[in-house]
C-alpha positions as CSV (number, residue, x, y, z in Angstrom):
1,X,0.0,0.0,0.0
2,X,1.5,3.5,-0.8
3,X,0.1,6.9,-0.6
4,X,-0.6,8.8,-4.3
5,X,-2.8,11.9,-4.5
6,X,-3.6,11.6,-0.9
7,X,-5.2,8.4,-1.5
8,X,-3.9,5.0,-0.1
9,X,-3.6,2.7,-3.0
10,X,-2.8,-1.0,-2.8
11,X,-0.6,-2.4,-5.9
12,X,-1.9,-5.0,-8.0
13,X,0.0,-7.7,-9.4
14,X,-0.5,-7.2,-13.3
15,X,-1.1,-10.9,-13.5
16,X,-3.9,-12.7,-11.4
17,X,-1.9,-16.0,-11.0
18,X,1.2,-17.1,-11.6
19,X,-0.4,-19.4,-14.6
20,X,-1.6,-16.9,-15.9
21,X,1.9,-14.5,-16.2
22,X,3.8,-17.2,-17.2
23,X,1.2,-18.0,-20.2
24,X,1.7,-14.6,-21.0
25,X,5.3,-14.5,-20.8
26,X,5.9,-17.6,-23.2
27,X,4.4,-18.8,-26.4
28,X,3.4,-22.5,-27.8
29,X,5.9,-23.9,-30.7
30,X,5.9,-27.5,-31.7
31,X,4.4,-28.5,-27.9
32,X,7.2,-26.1,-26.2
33,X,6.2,-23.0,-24.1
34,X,9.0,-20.9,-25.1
35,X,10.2,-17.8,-22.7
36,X,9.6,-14.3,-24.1
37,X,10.6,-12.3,-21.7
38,X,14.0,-11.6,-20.1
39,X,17.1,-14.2,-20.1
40,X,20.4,-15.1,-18.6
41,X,23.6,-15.6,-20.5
42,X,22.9,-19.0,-21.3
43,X,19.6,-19.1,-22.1
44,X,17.4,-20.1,-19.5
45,X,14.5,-18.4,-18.9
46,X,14.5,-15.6,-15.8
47,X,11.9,-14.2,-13.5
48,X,11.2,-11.7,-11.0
49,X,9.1,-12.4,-8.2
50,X,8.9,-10.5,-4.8
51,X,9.6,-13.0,-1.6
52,X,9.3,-11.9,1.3
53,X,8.9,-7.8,-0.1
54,X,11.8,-8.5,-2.1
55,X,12.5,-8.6,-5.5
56,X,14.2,-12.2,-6.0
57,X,15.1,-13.3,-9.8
58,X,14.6,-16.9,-10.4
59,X,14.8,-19.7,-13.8
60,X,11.7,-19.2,-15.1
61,X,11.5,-23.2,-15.8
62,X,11.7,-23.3,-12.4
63,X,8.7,-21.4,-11.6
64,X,6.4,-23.5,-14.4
65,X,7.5,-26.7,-12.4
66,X,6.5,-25.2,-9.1
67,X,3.0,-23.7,-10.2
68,X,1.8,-26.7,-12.4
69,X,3.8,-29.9,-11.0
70,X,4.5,-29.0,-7.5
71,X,8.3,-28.4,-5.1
72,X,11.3,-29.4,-6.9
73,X,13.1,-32.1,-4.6
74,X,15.5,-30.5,-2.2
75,X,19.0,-30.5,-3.9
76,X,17.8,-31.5,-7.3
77,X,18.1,-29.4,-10.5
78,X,15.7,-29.2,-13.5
79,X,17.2,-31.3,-16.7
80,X,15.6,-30.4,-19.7
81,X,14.8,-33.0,-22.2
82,X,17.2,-33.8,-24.9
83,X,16.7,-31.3,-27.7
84,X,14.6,-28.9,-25.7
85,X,15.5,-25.6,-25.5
86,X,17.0,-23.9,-22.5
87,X,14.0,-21.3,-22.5
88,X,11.4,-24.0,-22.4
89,X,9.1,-23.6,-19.7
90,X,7.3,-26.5,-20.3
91,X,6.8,-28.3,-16.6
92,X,6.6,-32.0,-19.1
93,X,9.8,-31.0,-21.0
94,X,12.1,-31.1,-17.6
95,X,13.2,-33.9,-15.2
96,X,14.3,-33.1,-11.7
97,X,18.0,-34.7,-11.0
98,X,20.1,-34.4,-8.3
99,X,22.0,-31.4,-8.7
100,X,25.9,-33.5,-8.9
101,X,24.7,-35.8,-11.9
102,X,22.7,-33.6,-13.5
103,X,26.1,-31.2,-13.7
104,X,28.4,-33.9,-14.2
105,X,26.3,-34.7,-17.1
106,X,26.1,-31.3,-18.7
107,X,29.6,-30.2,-17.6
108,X,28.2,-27.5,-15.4
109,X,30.0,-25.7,-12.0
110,X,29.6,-27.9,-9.5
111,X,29.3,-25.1,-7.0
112,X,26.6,-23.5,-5.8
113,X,24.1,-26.2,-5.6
114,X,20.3,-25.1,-5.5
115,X,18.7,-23.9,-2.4
């Protein structure tokens, strides 16, 4: 809530659910939801998303997993099928995998496991 014109006004998420911002967010090519809006470095998908009144940034495959599948397994990452692309949100099109196999299979850091 924040005072404008002398008025208290309460902000308003654009989006009514998650669903429903990350179907706007993506588009549907050849079965994949594909990420339209903003992106890391290497592709993936990224989100902002306030936690606890902050603005946290998170994979926005991620997210789709969370809202239409349910918690990823502690210390698991999200592999994405073979042949799908890193900004696929599609919560079908990933497998969670413990977080050392899954980057000793793709050659990624091995630090900083997920939280």
């Amino acid at each position: 809530e924040r005072l404008m014109g002398g008025l208290h006004v309460t902000s308003r998420p654009r989006y009514p659910s998650m669903a429903e911002r990350l179907f706007a967010l993506s588009v549907e090519e050849g079965g994949h939801w594909l990420w339209l809006g903003k992106t890391s470095v290497d592709g993936y998908g990224r989100l902002q998303v306030r936690r606890g009144g902050r603005p946290v940034t998170l994979h926005a495959h991620r997210v789709a997993y969370e809202t239409f599948i349910g918690p990823i397994p502690p210390d698991h990452d999200l592999d994405h099928q073979p042949g799908c692309q890193r900004c696929c949100i599609h919560p079908n099109h990933v497998t969670p995998k413990h977080w050392l196999t899954h980057r000793q299979q793709t050659g990624f850091p091995l630090h900083n496991p997920p939280a």
